[in-house]
PDB file with one MODEL, atoms N, CA, C and O in Angstrom:
MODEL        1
ATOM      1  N   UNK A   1      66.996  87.388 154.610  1.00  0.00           N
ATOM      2  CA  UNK A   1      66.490  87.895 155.876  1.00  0.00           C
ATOM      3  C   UNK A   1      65.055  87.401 156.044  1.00  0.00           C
ATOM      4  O   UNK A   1      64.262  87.310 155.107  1.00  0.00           O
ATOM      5  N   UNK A   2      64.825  87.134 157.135  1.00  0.00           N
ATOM      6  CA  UNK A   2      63.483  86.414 157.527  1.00  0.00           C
ATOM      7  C   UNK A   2      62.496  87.211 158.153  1.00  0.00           C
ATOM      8  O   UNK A   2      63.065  87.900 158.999  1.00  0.00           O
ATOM      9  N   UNK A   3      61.146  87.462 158.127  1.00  0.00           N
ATOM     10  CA  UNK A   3      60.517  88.208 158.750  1.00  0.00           C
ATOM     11  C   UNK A   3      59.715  87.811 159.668  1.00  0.00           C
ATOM     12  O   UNK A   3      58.649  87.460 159.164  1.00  0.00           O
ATOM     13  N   UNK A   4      59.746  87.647 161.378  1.00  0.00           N
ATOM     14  CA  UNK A   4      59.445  87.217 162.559  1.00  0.00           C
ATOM     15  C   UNK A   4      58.090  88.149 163.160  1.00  0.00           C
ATOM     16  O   UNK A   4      58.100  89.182 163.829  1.00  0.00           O
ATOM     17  N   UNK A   5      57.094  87.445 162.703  1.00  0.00           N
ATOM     18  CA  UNK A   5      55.907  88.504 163.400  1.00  0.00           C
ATOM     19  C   UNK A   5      56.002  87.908 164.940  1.00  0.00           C
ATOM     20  O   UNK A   5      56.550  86.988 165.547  1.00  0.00           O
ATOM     21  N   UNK A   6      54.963  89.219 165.220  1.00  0.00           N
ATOM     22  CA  UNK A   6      55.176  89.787 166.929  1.00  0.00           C
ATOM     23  C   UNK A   6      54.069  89.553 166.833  1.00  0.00           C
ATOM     24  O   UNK A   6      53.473  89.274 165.793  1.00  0.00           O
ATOM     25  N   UNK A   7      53.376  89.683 168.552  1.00  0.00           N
ATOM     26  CA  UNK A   7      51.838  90.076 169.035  1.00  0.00           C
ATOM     27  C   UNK A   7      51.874  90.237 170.226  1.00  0.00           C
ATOM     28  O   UNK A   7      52.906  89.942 170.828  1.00  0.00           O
ATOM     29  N   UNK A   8      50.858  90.707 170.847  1.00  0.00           N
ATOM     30  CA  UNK A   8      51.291  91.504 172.296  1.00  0.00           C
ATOM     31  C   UNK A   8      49.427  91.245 172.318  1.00  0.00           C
ATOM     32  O   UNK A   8      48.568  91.055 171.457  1.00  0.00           O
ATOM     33  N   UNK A   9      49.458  91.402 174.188  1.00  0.00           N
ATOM     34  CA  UNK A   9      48.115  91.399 175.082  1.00  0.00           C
ATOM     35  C   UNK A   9      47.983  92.312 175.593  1.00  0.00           C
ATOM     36  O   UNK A   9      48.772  92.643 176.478  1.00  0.00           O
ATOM     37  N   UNK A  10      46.681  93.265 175.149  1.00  0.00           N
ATOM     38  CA  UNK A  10      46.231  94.129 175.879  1.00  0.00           C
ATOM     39  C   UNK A  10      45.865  94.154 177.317  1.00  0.00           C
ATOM     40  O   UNK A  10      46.151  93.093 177.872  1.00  0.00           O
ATOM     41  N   UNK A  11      45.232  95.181 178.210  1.00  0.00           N
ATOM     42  CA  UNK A  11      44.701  94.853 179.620  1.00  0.00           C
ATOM     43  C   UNK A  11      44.143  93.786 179.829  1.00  0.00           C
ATOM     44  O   UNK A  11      44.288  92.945 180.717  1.00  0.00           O
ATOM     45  N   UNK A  12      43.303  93.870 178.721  1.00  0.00           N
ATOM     46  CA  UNK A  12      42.193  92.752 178.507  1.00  0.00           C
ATOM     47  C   UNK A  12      42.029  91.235 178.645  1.00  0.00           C
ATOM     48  O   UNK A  12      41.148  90.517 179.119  1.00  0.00           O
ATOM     49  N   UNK A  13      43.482  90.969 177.915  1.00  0.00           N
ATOM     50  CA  UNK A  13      43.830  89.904 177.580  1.00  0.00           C
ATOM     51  C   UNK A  13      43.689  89.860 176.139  1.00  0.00           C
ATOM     52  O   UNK A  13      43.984  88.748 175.700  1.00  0.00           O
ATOM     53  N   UNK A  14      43.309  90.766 175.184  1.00  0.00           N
ATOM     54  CA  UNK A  14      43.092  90.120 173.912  1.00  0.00           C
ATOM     55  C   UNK A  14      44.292  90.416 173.371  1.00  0.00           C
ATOM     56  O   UNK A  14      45.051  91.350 173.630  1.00  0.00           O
ATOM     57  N   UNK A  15      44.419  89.292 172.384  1.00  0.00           N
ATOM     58  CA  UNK A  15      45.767  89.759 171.136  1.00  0.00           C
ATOM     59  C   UNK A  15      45.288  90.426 170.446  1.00  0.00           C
ATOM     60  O   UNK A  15      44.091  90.650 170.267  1.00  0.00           O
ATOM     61  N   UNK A  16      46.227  90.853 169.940  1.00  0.00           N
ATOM     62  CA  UNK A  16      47.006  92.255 168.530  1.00  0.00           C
ATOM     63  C   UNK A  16      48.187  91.870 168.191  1.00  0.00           C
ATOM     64  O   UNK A  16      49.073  91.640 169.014  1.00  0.00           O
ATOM     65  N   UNK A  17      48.323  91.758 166.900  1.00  0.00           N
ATOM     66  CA  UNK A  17      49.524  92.278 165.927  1.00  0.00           C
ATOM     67  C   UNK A  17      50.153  93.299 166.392  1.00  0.00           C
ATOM     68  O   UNK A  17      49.719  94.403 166.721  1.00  0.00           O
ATOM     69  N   UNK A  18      51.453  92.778 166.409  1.00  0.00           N
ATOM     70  CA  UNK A  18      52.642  93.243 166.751  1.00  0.00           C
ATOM     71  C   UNK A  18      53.741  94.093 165.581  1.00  0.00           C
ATOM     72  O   UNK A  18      53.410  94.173 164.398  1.00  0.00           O
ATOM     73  N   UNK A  19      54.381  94.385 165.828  1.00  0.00           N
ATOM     74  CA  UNK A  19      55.290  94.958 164.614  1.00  0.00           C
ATOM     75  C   UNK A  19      55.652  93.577 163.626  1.00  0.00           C
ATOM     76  O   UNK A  19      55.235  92.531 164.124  1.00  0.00           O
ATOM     77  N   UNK A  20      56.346  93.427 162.339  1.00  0.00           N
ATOM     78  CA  UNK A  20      56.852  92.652 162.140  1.00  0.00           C
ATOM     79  C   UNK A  20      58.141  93.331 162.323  1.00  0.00           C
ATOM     80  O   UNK A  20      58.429  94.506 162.550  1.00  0.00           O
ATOM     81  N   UNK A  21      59.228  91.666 162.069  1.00  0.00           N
ATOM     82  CA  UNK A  21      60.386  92.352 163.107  1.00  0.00           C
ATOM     83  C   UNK A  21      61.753  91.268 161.480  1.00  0.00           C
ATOM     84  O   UNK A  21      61.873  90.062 161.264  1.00  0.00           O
ATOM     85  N   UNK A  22      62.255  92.164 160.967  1.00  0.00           N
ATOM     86  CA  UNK A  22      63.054  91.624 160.073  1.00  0.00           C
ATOM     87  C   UNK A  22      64.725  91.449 160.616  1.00  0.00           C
ATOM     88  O   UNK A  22      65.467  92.331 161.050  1.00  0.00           O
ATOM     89  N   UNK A  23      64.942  90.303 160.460  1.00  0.00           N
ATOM     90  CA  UNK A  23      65.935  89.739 161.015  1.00  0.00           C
ATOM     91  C   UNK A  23      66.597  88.694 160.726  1.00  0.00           C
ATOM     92  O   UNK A  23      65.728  87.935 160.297  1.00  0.00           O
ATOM     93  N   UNK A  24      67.671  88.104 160.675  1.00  0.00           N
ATOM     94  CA  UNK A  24      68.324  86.936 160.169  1.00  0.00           C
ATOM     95  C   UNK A  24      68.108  85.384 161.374  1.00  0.00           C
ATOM     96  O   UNK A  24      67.755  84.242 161.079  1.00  0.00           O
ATOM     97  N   UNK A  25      68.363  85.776 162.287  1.00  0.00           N
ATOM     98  CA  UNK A  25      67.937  84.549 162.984  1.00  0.00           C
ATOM     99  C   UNK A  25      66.826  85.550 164.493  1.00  0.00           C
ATOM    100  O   UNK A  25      66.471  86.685 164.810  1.00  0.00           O
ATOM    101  N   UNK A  26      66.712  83.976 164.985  1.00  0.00           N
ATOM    102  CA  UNK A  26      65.229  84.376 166.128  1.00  0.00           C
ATOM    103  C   UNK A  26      66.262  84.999 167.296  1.00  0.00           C
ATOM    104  O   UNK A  26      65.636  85.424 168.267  1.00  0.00           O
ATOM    105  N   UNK A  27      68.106  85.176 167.422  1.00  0.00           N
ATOM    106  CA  UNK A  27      68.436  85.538 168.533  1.00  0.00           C
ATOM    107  C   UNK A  27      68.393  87.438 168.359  1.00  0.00           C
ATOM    108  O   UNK A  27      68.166  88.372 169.128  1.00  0.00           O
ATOM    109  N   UNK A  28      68.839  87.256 166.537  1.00  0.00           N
ATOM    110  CA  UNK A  28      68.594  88.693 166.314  1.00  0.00           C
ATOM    111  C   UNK A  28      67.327  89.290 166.356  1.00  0.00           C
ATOM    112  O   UNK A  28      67.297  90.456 166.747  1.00  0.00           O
ATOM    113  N   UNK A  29      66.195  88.709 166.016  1.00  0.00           N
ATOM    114  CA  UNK A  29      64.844  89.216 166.509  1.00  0.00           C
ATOM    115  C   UNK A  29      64.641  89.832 168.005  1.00  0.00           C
ATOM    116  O   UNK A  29      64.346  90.950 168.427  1.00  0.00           O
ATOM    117  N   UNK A  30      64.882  88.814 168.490  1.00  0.00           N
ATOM    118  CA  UNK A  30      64.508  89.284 170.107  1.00  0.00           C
ATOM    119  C   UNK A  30      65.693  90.032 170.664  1.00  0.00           C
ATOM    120  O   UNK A  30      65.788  90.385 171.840  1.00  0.00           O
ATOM    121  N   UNK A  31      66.538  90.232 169.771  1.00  0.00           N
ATOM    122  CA  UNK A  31      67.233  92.028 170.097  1.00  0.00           C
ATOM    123  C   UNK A  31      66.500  92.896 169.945  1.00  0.00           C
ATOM    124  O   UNK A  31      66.122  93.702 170.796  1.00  0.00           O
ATOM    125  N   UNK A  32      66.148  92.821 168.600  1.00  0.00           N
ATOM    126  CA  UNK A  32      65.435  93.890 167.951  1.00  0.00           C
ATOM    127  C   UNK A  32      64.335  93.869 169.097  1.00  0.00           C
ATOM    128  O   UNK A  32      64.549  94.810 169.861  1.00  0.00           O
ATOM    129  N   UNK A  33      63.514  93.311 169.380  1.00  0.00           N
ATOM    130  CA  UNK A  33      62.409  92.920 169.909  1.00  0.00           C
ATOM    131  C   UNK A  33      62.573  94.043 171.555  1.00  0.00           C
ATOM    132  O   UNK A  33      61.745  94.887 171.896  1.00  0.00           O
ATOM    133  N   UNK A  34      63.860  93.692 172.303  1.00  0.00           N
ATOM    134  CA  UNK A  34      64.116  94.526 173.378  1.00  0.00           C
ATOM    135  C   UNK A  34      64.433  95.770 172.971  1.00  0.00           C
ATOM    136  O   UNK A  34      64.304  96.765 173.684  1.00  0.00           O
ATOM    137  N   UNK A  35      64.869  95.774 171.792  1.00  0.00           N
ATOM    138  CA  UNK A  35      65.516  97.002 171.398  1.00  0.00           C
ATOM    139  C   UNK A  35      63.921  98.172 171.227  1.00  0.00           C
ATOM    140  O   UNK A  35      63.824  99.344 171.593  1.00  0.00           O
ATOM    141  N   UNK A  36      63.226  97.593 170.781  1.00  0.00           N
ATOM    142  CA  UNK A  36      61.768  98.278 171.044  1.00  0.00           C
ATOM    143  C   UNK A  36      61.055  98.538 172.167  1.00  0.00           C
ATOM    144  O   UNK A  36      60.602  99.662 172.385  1.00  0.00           O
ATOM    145  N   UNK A  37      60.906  97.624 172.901  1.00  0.00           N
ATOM    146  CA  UNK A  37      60.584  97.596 174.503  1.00  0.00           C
ATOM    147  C   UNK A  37      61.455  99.166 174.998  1.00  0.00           C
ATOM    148  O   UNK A  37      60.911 100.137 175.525  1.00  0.00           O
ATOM    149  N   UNK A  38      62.546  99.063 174.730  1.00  0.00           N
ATOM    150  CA  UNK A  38      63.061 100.508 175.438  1.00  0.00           C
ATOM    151  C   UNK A  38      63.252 101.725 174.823  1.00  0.00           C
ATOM    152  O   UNK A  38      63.837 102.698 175.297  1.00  0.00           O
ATOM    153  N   UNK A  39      62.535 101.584 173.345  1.00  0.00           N
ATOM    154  CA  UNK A  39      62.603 103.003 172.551  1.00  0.00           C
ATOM    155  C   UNK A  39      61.182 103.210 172.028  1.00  0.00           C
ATOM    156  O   UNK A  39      60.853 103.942 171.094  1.00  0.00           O
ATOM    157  N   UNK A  40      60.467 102.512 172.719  1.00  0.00           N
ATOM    158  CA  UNK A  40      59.099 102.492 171.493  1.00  0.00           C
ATOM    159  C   UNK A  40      58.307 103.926 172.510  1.00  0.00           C
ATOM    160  O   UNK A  40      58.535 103.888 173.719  1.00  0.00           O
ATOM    161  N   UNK A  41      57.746 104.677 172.166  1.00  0.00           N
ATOM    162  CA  UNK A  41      56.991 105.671 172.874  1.00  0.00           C
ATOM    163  C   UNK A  41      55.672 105.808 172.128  1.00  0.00           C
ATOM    164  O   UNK A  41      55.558 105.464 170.951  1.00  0.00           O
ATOM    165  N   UNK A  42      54.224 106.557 173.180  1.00  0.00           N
ATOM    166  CA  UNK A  42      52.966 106.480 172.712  1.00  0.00           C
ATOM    167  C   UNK A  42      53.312 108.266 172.526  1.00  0.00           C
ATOM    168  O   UNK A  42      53.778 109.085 173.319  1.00  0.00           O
ATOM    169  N   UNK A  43      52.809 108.391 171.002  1.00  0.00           N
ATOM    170  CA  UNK A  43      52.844 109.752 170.239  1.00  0.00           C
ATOM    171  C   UNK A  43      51.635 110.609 170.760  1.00  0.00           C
ATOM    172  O   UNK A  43      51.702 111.784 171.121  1.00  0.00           O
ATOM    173  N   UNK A  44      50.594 109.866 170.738  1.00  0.00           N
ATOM    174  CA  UNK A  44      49.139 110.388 170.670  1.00  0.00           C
ATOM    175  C   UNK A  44      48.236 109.291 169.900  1.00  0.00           C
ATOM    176  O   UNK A  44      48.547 108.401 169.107  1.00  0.00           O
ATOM    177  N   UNK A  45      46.741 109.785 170.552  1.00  0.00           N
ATOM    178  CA  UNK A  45      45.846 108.972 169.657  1.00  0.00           C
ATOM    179  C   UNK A  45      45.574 108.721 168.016  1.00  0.00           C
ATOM    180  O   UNK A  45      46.306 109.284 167.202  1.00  0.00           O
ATOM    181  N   UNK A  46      45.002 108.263 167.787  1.00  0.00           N
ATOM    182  CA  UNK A  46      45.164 107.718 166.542  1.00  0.00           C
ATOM    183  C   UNK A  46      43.901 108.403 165.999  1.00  0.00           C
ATOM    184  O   UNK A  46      42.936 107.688 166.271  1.00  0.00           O
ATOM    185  N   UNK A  47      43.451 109.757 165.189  1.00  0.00           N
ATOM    186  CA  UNK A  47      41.902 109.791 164.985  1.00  0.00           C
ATOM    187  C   UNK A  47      41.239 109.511 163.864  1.00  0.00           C
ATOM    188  O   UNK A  47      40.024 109.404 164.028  1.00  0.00           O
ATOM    189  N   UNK A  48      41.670 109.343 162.676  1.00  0.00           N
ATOM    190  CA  UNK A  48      41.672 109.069 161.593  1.00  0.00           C
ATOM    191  C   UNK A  48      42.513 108.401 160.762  1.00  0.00           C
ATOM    192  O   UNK A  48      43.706 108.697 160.694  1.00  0.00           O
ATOM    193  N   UNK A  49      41.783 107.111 159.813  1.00  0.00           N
ATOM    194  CA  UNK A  49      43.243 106.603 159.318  1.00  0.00           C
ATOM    195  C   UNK A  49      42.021 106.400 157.570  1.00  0.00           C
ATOM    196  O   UNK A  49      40.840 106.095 157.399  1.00  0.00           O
ATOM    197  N   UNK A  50      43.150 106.769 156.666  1.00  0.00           N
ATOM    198  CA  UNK A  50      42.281 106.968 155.068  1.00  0.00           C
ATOM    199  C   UNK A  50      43.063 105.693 154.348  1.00  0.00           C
ATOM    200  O   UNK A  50      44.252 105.402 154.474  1.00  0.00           O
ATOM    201  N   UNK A  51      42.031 105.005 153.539  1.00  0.00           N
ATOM    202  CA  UNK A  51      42.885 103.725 152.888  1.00  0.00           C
ATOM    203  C   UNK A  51      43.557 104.652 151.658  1.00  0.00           C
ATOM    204  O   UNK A  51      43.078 105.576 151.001  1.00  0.00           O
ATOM    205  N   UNK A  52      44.607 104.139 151.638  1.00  0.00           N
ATOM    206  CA  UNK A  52      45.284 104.537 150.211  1.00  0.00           C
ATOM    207  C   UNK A  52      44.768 104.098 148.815  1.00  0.00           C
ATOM    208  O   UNK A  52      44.996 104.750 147.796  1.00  0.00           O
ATOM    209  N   UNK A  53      44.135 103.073 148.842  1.00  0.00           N
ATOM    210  CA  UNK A  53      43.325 102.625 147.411  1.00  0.00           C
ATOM    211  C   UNK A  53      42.082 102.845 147.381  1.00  0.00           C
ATOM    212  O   UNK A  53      41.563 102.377 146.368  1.00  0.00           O
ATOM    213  N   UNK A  54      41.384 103.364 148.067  1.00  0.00           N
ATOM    214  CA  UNK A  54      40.055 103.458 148.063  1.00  0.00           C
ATOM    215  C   UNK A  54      39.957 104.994 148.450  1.00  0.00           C
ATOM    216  O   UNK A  54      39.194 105.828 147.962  1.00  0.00           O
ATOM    217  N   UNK A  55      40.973 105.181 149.507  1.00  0.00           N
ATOM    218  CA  UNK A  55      39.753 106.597 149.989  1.00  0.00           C
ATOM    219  C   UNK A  55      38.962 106.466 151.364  1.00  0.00           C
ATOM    220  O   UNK A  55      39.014 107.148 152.388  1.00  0.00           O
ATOM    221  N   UNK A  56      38.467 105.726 151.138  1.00  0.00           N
ATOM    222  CA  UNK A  56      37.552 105.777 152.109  1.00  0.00           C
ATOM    223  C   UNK A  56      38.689 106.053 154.084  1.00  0.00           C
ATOM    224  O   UNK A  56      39.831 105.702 154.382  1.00  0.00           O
ATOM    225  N   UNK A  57      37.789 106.672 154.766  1.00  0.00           N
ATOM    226  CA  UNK A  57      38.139 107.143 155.766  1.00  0.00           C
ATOM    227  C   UNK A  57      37.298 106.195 157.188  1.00  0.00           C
ATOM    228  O   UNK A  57      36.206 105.646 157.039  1.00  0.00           O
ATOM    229  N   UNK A  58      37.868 106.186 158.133  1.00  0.00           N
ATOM    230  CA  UNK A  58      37.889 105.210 159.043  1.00  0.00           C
ATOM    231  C   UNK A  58      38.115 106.546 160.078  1.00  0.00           C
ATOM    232  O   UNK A  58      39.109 107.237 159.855  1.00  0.00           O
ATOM    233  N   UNK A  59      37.140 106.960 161.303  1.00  0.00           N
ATOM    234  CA  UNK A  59      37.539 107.908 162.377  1.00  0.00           C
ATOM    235  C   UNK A  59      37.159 107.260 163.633  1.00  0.00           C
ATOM    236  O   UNK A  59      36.021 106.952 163.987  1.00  0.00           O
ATOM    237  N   UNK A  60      38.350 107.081 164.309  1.00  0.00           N
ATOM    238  CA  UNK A  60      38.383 106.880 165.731  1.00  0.00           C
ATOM    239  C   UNK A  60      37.786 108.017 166.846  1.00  0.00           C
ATOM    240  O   UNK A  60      37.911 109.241 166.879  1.00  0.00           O
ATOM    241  N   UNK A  61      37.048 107.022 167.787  1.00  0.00           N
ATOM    242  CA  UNK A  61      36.689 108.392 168.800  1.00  0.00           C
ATOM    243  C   UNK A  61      38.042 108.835 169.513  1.00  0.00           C
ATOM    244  O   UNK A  61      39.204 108.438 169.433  1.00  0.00           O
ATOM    245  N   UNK A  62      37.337 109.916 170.310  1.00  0.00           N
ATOM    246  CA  UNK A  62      38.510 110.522 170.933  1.00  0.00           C
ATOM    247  C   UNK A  62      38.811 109.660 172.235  1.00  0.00           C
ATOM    248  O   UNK A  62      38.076 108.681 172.365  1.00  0.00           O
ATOM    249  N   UNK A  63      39.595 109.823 173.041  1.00  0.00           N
ATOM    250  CA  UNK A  63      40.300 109.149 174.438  1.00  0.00           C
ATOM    251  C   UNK A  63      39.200 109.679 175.470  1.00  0.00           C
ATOM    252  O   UNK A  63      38.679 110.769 175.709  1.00  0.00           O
ATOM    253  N   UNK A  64      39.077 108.076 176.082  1.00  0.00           N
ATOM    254  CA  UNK A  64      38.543 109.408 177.572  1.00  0.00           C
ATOM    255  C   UNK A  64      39.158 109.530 178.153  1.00  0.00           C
ATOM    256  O   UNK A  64      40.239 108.964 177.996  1.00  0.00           O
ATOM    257  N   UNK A  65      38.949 110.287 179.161  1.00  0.00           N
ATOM    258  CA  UNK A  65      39.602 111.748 179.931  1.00  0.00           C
ATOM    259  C   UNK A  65      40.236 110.787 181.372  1.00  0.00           C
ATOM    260  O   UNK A  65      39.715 109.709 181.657  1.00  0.00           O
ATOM    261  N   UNK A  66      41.250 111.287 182.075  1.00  0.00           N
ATOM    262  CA  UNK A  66      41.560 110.072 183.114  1.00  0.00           C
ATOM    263  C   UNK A  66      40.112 109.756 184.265  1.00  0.00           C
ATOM    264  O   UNK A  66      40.181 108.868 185.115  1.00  0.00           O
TER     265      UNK A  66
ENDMDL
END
């Protein structure tokens, strides 16, 4: 099985890393690929993220408001 990285454009225009997407060929990827497009949902913000080998902590601000 082969692993097909993704990347996607913000408002902005800038890239980001995408999911990686594990799959046997590029037609099964871009199943998978739609198959996300219509199940993927935003949970909530992100406010804190802690490295697992270190510890150390990384805190995001909060969202602004609409």
């Amino acid at each position: 099985m082969a692993i097909f990285l993704a990347e996607y454009r913000d408002h902005q225009g800038k890239r980001w890393c995408g999911p990686d997407i594990h799959a046997n060929t590029w037609k099964e990827a871009q199943k998978v690929l739609q198959s996300l497009k219509e199940s993927i949902i935003i949970l909530g913000p992100l406010i804190e993220r802690i490295d697992s080998e270190t510890g150390e902590r990384t805190v995001y601000p909060p969202p602004r408001g609409p």
